[in-house]
N, C-alpha and C positions, 0 to 999 in steps of 0.2 A: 531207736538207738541200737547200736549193736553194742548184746549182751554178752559181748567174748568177754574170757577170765584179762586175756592181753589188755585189750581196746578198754576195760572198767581200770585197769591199772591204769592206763596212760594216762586216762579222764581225769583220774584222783591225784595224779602228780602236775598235771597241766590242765587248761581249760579245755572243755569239752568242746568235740568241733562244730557243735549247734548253734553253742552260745557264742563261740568267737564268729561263726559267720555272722548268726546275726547281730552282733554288736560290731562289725565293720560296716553292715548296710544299714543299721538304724541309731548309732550314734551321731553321725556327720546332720542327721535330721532332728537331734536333739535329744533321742531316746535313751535311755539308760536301764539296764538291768538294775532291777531293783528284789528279782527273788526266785530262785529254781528249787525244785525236789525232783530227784531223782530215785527212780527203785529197778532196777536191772536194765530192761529195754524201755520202759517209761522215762520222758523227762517232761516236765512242764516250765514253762520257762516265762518268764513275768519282767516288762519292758513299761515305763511308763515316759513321759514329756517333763523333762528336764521341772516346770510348771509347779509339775503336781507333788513334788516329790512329799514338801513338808506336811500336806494331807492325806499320806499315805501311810498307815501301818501295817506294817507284816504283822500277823497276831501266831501265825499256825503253821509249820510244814507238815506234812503226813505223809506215810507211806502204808499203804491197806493190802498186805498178802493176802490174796484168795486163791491160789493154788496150791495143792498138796493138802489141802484140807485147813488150810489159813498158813500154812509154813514157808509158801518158796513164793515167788514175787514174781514168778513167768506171766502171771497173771493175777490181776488187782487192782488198786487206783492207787495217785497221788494227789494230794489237795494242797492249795493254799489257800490259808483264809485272811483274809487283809481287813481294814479299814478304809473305807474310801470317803473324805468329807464326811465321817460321821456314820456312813452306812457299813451295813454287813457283808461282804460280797464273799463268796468261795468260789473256788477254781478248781474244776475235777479233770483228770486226764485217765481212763481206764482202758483197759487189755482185758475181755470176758474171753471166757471160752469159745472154743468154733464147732465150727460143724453142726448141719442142720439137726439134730437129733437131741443136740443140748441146749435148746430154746427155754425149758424150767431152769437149767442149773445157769443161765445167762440171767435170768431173773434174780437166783437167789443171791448171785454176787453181787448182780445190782442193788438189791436192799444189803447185802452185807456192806457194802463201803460206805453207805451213805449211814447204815449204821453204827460204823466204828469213825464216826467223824462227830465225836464227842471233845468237846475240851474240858475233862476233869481239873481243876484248881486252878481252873482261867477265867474271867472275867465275860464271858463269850456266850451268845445265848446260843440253845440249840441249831444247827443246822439249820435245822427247818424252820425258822425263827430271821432266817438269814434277808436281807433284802433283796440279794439274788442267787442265786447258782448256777453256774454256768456249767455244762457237763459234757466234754469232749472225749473222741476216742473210738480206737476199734471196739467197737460194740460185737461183732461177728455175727448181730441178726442175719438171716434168710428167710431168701421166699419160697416161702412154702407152696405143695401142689405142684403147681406147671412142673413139667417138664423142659429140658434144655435146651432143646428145639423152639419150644412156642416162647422160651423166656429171650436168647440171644434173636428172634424175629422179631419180637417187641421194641427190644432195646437199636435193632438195624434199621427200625422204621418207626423208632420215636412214639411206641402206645404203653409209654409207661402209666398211663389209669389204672391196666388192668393189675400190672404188677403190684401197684401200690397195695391193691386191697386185700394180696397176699403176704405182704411184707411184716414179718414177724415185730417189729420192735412198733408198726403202727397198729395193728393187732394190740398189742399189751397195752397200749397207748391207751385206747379205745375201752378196754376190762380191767384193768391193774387202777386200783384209787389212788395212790403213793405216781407213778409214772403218769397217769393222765393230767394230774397238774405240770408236767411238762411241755412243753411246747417245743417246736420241730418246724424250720421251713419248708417251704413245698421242694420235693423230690424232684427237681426238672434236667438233671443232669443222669448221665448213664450211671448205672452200679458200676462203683469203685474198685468191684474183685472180683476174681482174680485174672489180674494180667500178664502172660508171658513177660519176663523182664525184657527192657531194652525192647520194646514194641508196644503197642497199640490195641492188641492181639490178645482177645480173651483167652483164658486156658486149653492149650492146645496139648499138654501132657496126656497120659492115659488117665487120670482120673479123672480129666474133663470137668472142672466143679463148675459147676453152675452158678454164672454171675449174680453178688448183691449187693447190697448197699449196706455197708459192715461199719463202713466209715461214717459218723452220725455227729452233729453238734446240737445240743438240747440246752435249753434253760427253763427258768423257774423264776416266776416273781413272786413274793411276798404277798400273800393275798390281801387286797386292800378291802377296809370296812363295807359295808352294805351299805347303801339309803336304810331309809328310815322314814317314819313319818315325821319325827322329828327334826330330821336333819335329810328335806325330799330333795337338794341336790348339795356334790359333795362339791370341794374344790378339787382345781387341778391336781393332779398325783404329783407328790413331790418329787418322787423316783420312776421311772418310765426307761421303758428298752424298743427300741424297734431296728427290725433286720435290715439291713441293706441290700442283702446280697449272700446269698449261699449257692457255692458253685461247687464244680471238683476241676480239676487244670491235669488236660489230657497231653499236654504235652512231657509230663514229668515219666519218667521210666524204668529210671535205678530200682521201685522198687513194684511187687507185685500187685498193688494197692494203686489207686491213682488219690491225690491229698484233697481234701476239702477244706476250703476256707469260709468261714461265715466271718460277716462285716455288719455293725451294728452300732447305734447311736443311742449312747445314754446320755438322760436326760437327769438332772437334778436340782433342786434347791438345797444350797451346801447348808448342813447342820457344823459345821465348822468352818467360820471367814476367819480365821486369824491364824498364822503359826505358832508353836510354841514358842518357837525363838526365830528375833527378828536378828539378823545381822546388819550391822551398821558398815557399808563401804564407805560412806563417807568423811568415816574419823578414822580411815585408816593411815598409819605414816609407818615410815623406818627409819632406822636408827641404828648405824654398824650390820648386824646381820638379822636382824630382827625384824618381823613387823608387828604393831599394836595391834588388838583384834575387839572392839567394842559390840557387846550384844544384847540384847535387855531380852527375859522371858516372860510368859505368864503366868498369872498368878497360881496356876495351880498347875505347873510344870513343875515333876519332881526330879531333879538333879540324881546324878550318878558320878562316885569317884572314877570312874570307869567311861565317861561321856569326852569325845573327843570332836574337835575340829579342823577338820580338813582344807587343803590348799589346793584347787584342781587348774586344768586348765579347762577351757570351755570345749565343749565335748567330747567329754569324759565316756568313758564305756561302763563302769559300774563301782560302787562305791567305796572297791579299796582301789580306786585309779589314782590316788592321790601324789602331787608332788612332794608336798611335806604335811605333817599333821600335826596338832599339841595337844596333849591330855590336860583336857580345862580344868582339874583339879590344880596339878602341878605346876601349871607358868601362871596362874592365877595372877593378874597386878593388884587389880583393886576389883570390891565389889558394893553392890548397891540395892536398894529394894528395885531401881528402877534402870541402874547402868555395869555392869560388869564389863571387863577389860584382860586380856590375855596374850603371852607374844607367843609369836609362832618364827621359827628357824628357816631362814630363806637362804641361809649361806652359800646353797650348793644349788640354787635357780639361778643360771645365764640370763643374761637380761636379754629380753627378748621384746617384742610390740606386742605376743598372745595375747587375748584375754583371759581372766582368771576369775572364780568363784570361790566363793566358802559356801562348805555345807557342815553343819551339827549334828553328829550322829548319839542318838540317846540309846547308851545301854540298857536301859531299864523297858523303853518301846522298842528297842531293837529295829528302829526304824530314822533316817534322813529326818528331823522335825524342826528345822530352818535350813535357808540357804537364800544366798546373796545374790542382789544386780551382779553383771560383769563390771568385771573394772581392767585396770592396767595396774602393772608393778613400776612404781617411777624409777627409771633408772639411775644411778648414779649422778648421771649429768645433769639430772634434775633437782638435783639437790644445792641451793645457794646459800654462802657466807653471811649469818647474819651479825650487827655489829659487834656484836662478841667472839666473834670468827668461827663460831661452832654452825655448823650444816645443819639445814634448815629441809626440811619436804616439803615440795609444792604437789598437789593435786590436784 
């Protein structure tokens, strides 16, 4: 992100231009922003399938200053920490210091953020307690030893073996107890730094830095119980991660870095099948400018005067996309142990063929925890004379 004083202004009065590109390439695919933290040139940025939304809680944003002695944000992490069907997950994005000479103080950051990813008077077990972690970002390790010559000849003729076994962050990997329960795919792509911008072209300035692999994607699974004699085989893991694909894409240029992507398939048995709140499209009608809104919760869903229902259309970009909405306290009609009923304000919806959802957003989870089939809005002209001559909805 660019950390200019301008460019953080614009961000804060408009969307940021991360999250608008990607909510024009992955909403039309059903995706939706469902959560960012920002802290100067960090952004992390959190997208899920329309699907998932009502088993999804945001619990956490963070932002972890490690520069200036923990005061300025040039460098540090950001986390979210979610709920996914029941499990733990966090999400880390950091900036450590560079240059090869500050390999300790790259460590000590690294234990500081993972450190200050505590939730005091929250509900949330320790980090490291977590079912995953996932940990992105310029890390700025290098490799150590070789010289510039034998490293950019390695990398010209593809013997990255030798490089690896000087590579600073797989080094700690190997000696640090805290980092060697992380995991790393294998390095088969060129170090990602430093590139002449707008080329291809490793550092061709005078200070010639010598390329590494700074750019780094780690996780951490939850360590699962041990056999036993008691218990001499386990069952399937109910939580599981496996890589698909970690590459870096040489075609990119803008900036001096080339981007890494890792691609990954979790696996789960959901400890939550059911939403808090189901929406019923089926008992939906109108009436003048109105529409009814039927929705039943669970039993142990705690309501908020503060808990609203949205109107979107179907591929929405994020969750204040909405075309109208209604504070389920105040349009309240009826309620029930087993049915509740609410209108919502359609007066200023063209009638159109879109389709359309509801989703329930709970203040108290500060997260989407129902949301509806698509449906249609019946247009006017669907409305027939019944013999009392009063207009009737058909759906």
């Amino acid at each position: 992100m660019n950390a200019g004083i301008i460019s953080r202004l614009a961000d804060t009065a408009f969307e940021d231009p991360w999250s608008s590109f990607f909510m024009d390439v992955l909403s039309p695919l059903s995706f939706i922003k469902v959560s960012y933290v920002r802290m100067q040139g960090l952004l992390l940025l959190v997208f899920a399938k329309c699907q998932h939304l009502p088993y999804i809680q945001i619990l956490s944003t963070k932002s972890t200053p490690t520069g200036l002695f923990g005061y300025w944000g040039n460098k540090g992490g950001v986390n979210i920490c979610l709920k996914l069907y029941g499990y733990y997950v966090s999400i880390i994005n950091c900036h450590l210091p560079p240059h090869m000479s500050n390999n300790d103080q790259r460590l000590e950051h690294f234990d500081r953020i993972l450190e200050m990813q505590n939730f005091e008077g929250l509900d949330i077990p320790n980090i490291l307690d977590h079912d995953l972690i996932l940990w992105i970002g310029d890390m700025n390790f290098r490799i150590e030893d070789f010289g510039l010559h034998f490293v950019r000849e390695s990398i010209k003729n593809r013997y990255y073996s030798d490089l690896w076994e000087k590579d600073q962050l797989s080094i700690a990997r190997r000696h640090d107890p805290l980092l060697r329960e992380f995991q790393e795919g294998p390095l088969l792509f060129p170090p990602t730094y430093k590139f002449d911008k707008n080329s291809n072209d490793y550092d061709t300035s005078e200070k010639k830095r010598k390329p590494a692999w700074t750019d780094r994607i780690l996780w951490r699974l939850k360590r699962q119980p041990q056999a036993s004699s008691h218990t001499p085989s386990l069952l399937a893991p109910l939580f599981s991660l496996s890589l698909k694909s970690y590459v870096s894409h040489m075609m990119y240029s803008i900036s001096d870095h080339k981007p890494v992507t890792g691609t990954f398939v979790l696996e789960l048995k959901p400890l939550v099948s059911a939403p808090l709140i189901t929406l019923i499209p089926e008992d939906l009608w109108t009436m003048e400018n109105n529409m009814l809104i039927s929705y039943s919760s669970a039993p142990d869903f705690l309501s908020s005067p503060w808990d609203w229902i949205g109107l979107y259309k179907v591929g929405l970009r994020h969750i204040n996309d909405y075309v109208s909405y209604v504070w389920v306290g105040d349009n309240q009609v009826s309620s029930s142990d087993s049915l509740n009923q609410v209108y919502i304000d359609i007066s200023n919806i063209p009638e159109t063929e879109d389709q359309f959802l509801l989703c329930y957003y709970s203040n108290n989870l500060h997260s989407v925890v129902g949301i509806s089939r698509p449906f249609q809005i019946p247009p006017c002209s669907f409305l027939r004379e019944d013999p009392l001559g009063e207009a009737q909805p058909q759906i």
